[in-house]
C-alpha positions as CSV (number, residue, x, y, z in Angstrom):
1,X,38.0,111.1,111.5
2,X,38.2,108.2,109.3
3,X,38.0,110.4,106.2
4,X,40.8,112.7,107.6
5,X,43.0,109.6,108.4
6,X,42.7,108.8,104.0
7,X,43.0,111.6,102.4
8,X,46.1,112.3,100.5
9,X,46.8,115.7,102.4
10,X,47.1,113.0,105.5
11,X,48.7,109.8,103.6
12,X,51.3,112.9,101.7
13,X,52.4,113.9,105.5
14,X,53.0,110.1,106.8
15,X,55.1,109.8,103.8
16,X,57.2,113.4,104.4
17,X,57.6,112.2,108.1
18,X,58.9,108.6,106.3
19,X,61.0,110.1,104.4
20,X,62.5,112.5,106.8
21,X,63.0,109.4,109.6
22,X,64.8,107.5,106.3
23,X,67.4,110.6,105.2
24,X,68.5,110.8,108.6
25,X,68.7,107.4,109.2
26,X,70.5,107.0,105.9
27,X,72.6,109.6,106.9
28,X,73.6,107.9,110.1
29,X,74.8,104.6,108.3
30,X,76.6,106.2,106.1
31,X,78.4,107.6,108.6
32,X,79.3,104.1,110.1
33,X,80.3,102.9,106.8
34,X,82.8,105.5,106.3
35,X,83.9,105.6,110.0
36,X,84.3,101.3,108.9
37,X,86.6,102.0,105.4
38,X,88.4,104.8,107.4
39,X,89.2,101.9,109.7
40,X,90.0,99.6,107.0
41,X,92.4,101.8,105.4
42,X,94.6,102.4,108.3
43,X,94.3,98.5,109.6
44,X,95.7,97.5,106.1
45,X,98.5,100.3,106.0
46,X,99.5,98.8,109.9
47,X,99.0,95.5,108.6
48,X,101.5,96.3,105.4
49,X,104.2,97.2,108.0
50,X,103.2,93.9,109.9
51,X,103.8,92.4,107.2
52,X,107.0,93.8,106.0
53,X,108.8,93.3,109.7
54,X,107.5,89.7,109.4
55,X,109.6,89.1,106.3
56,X,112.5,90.9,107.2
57,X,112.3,88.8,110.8
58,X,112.0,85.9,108.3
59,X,115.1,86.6,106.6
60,X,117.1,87.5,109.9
61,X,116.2,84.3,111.6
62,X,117.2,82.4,108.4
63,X,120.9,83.8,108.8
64,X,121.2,83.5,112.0
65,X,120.6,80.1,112.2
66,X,122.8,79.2,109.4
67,X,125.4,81.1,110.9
68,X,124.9,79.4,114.5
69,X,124.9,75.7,112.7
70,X,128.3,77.0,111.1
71,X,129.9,77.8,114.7
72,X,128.3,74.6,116.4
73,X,130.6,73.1,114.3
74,X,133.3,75.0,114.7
75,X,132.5,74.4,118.5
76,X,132.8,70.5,117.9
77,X,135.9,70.7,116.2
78,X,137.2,72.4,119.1
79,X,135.8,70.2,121.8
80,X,137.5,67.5,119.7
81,X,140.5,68.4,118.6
82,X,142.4,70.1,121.5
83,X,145.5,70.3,120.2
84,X,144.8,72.5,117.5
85,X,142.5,74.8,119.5
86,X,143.9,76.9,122.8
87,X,141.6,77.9,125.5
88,X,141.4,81.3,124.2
89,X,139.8,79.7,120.7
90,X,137.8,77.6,122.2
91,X,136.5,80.7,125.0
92,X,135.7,82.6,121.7
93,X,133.8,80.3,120.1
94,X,131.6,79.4,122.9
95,X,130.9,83.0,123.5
96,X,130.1,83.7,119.8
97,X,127.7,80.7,119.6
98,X,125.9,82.0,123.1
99,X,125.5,84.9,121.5
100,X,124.1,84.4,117.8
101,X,121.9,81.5,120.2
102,X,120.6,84.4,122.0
103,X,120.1,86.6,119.1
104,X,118.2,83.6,117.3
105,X,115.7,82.4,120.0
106,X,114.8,86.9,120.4
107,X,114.8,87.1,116.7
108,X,112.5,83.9,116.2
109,X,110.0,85.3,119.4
110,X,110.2,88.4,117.5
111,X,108.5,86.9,114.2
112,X,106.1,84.7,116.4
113,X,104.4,87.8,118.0
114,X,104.8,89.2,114.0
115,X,102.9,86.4,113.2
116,X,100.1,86.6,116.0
117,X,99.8,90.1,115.2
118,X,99.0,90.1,111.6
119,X,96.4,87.2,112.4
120,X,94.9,89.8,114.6
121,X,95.0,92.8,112.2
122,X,93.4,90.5,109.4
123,X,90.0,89.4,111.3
124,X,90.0,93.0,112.8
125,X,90.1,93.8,108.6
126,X,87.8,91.1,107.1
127,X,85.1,92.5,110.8
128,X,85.8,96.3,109.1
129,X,85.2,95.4,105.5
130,X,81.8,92.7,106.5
131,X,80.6,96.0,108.5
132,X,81.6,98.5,105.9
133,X,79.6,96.2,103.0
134,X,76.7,95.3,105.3
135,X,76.3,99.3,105.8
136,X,76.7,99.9,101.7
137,X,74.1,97.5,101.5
138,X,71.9,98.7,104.1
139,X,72.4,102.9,102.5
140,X,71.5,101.1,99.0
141,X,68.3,99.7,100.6
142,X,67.2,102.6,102.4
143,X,68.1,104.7,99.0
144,X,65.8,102.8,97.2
145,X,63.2,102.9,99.5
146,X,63.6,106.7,99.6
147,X,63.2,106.6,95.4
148,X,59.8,104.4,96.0
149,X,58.3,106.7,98.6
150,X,59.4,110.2,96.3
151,X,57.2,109.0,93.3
152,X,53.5,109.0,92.7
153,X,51.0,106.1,94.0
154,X,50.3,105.2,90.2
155,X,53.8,104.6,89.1
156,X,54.9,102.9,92.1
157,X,55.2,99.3,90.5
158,X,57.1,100.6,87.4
159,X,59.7,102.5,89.8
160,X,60.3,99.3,91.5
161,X,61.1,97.2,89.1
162,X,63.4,99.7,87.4
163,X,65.3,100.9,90.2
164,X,66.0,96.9,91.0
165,X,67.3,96.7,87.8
166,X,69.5,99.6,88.0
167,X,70.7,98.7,91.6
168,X,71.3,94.8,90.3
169,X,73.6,96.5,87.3
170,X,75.3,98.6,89.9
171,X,76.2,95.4,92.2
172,X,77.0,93.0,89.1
173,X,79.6,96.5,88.4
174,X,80.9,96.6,92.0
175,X,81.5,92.9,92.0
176,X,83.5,93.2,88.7
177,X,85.5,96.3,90.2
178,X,86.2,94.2,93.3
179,X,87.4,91.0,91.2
180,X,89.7,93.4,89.1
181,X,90.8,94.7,92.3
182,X,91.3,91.2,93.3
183,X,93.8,90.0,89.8
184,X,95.7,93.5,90.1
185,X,96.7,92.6,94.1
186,X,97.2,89.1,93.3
187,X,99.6,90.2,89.6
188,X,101.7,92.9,91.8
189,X,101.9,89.8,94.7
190,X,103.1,87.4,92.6
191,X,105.1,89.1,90.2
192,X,106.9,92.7,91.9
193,X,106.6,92.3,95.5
194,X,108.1,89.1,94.9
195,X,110.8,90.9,93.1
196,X,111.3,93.4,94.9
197,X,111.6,91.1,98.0
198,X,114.1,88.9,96.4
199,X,116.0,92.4,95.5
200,X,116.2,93.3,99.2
201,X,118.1,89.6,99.8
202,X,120.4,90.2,96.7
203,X,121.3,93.8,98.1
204,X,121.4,92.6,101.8
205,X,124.1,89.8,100.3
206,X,126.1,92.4,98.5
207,X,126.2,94.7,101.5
208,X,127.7,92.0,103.0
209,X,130.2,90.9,100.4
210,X,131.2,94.7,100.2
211,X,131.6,94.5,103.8
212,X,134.1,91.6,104.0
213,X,136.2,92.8,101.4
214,X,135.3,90.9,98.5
215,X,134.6,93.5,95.9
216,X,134.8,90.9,92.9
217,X,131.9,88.5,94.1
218,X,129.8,91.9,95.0
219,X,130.3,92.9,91.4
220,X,129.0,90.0,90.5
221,X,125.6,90.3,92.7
222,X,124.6,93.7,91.2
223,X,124.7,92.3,88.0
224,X,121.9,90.0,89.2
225,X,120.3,93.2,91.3
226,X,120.8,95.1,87.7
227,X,118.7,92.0,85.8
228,X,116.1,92.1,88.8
229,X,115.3,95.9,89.0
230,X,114.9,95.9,84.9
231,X,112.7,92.6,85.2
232,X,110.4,94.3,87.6
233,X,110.4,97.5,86.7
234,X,109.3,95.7,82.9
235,X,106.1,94.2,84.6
236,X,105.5,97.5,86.7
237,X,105.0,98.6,82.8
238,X,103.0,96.1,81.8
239,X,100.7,96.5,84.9
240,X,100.0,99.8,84.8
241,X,99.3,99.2,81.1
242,X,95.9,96.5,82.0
243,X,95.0,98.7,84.5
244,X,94.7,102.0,81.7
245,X,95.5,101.2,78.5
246,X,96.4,105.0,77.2
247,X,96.5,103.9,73.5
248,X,92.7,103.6,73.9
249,X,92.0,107.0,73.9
250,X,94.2,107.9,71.5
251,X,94.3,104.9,68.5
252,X,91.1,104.1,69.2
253,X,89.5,100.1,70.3
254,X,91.4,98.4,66.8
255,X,94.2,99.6,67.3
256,X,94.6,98.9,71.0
257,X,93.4,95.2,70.7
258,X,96.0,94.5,67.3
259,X,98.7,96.8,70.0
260,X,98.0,94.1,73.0
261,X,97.5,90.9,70.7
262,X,101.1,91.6,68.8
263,X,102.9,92.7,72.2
264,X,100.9,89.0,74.1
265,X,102.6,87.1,71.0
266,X,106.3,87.9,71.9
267,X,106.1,87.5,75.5
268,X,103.9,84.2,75.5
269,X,105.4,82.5,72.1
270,X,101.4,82.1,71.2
271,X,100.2,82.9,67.8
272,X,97.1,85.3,67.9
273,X,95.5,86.7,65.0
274,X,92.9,89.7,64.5
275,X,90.0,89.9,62.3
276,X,88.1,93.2,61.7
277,X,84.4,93.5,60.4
278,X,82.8,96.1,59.6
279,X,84.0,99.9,59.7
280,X,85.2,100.7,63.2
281,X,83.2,103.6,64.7
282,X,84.3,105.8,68.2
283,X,82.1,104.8,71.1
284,X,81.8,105.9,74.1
285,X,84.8,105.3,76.3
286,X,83.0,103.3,78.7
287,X,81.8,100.7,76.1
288,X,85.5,100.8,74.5
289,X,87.3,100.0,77.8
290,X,84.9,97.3,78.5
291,X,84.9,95.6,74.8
292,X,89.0,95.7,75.4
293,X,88.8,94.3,78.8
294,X,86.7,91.4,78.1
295,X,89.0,90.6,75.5
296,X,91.8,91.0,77.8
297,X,90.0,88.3,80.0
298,X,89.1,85.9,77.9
299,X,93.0,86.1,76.2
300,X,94.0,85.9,79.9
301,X,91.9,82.8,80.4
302,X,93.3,81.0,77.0
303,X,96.9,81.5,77.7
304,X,96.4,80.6,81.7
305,X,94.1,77.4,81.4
306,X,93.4,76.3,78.1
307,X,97.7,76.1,76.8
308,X,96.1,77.4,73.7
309,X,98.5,77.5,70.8
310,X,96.5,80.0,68.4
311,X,94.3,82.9,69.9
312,X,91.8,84.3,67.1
313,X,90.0,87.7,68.3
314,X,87.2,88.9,66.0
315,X,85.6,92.2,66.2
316,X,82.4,93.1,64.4
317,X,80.9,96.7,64.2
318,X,77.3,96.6,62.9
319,X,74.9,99.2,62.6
320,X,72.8,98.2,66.1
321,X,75.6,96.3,68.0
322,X,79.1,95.6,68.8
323,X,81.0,92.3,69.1
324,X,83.9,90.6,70.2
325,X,84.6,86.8,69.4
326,X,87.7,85.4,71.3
327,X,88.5,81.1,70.0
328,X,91.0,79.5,71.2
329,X,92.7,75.4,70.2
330,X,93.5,74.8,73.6
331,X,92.0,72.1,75.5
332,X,88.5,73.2,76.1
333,X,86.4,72.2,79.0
334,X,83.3,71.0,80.2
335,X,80.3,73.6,79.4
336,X,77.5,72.4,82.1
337,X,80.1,72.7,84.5
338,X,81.5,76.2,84.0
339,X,78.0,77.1,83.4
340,X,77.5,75.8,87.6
341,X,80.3,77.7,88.2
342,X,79.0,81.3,86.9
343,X,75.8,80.7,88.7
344,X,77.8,80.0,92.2
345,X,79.8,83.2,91.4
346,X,82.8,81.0,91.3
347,X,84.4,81.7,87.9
348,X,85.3,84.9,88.5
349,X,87.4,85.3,85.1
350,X,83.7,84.9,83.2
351,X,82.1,86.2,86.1
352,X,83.6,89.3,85.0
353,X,83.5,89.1,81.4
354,X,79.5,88.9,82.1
355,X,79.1,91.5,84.5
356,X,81.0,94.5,82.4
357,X,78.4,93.3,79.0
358,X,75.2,93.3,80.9
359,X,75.8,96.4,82.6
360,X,76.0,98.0,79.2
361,X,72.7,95.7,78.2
362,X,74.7,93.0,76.7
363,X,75.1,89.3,76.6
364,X,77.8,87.1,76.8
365,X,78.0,83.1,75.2
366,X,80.7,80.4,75.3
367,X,81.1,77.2,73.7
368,X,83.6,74.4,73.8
369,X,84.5,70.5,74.4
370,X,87.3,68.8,75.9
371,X,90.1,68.3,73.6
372,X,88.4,71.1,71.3
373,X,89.4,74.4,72.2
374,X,86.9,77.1,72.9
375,X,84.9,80.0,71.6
376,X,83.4,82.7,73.8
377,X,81.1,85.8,71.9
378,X,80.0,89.3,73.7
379,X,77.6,91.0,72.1
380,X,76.3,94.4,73.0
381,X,73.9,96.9,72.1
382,X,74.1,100.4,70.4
383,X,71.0,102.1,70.3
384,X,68.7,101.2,72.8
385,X,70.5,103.7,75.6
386,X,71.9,100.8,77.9
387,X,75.3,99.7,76.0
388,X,76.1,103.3,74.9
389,X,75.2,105.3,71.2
390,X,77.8,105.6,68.4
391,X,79.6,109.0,68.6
């Protein structure tokens, strides 16, 4: 009995059985995860619309109280002065202000429940998204388990330590999706919806103007609509420019990086300069986006923090490796502390930058002082397999 219970026909069925419990219960979680995102997306199209009612509520208690402080006044003058106002006036006037009262104290409940209900639909989100990630999480784990249990007793310590490896790359990758995610929601905020929100007033203002009968000061609006549309639609452009560069493809990484340093120059009045060494070489595109987009975020980070007044980008091509040198004169910072920072996973800028090179088997160094700008190098590999071969 003892013999039966280890022998490898009996130790290969416990694992079969293992493995079968695992796949479905794999299965299963899965299932909750995308039952959890499925739930996420619709909560954040509801809480969009939430959101969008809350600022037009915003907008339409803001006029109606201006216009009810207007006929409060107009209500005192009456009171005050009766010979100028007859009882009809004065009947009017009461009535208006009873009525743009009443509209005011709905509208203003209306944008309190708003309010309640968006806080509701954003912990019901951030409960979906800490389910959906716990469940990713728990699919990754099982997954790897799964890979231990499919390979032989004698590799068994090598498998682990590679498939950690490969699942640490993976989550360093996700993170640095999720904090590209993060910038693109927080440029279109901040920049169009902001636009386009203030383009809703200026319309709402000219429908009005129209309205009343004075064409020539609504004339005058759409000019300003006019300058707002072509301001928006100009960093739509640019947007949908970080987010896929197409000159990539096409020009090649040199190309691109000169393209995006030259165009950065005129909008931001910095100088930048580009230095080349080496013969370029096509990579693979992977390796190519990620050289640009570090440089984009270190770029990002001079003009944003360090009030840099020169930008110098160096890119090296060697036989063995690629890199990407970004200085800046700006006013540098404090090394030991950034470097607390990127261990917290607070500095999500270099968290970034380090994420996208060590996927690809690359490293990433910075150097400054206060007062003495800053220098940050990527380096990455091209022949071991991890950081991609030279086409």
């Amino acid at each position: 009995m003892a013999k039966e219970l280890l022998s490898t026909k009996t130790l290969e069925e416990i694992l079969r059985k293992t493995r079968m419990a695992l796949e479905e219960g794999r299965s299963q979680v899965f299932e909750v995860a995308e039952a959890a995102r499925t739930e996420c997306s619709r909560t954040e199209a509801v809480l969009k619309s939430v959101q969008t009612e809350m600022e037009e509520s915003i907008v339409e208690v803001e006029e109606l109280t201006r216009r009810f402080t207007k006929v409060r006044v107009e209500l005192l003058r009456a009171s005050r002065d009766l010979q100028e106002y007859t009882d009809a006036d004065r009947r009017r006037i009461y009535e208006e202000a009873d009525q743009i009262r009443t509209a005011l104290a709905a509208a203003k409940e209306r944008e309190r429940l708003l309010r309640v209900r968006r806080d509701n639909l954003q912990q019901t989100l951030a409960k979906m998204k800490d389910i959906a990630d716990k469940a990713d999480r728990l699919v990754s784990q099982v997954g790897v388990a799964l890979s231990y249990l499919s390979g032989s007793f004698e590799d068994l310590n090598k498998q682990l330590e590679n498939l950690q490896l490969r699942e640490q790359a993976g989550q360093e990758m996700l993170l640095g999706q999720e904090i590209e995610r993060k910038r693109m929601a927080g440029a279109l905020h901040d920049g169009p919806v902001q636009d386009l929100a203030n383009l809703v007033v200026q319309l709402e203002i000219c429908e009005r103007l129209y309205g009343a009968g004075r064409k020539g000061e609504a004339q005058e609006q759409f000019s300003g609509v006019k300058r707002i549309a072509q301001g928006t639609m100009a960093e739509l452009r640019r947007i949908i420019y970080d987010l896929n560069p197409m000159t990539l493809e096409d020009l090649g990484l040199v190309l691109t990086i000169k393209n995006y340093l030259d165009n950065l120059a005129k909008q931001s009045g910095v100088e930048t300069r580009f230095i080349l060494l080496g013969q370029e070489q096509r990579l693979e595109p992977n390796l190519e986006m990620a050289v640009f987009r570090i440089v984009q975020e270190a770029v990002n980070n001079s003009i944003k923090h360090a009030r840099a007044s020169l930008i110098e980008v160096i890119l090296e091509y060697a036989r063995q490796q690629i890199s990407v040198s970004v200085r800046d004169d700006g006013v540098g910072f404090d090394t030991a502390a950034v470097q607390e920072k990127l261990k917290s996973g607070k500095h999500f800028g270099l968290l970034n930058m380090q994420s996208r090179a060590k996927v690809l088997g690359g490293t990433l160094q910075f150097q400054s002082e206060p007062g003495r700008g800053a220098r940050l190098r990527v380096t990455i590999p091209l022949t071991n397999g991890e950081g991609g071969v030279a086409k």
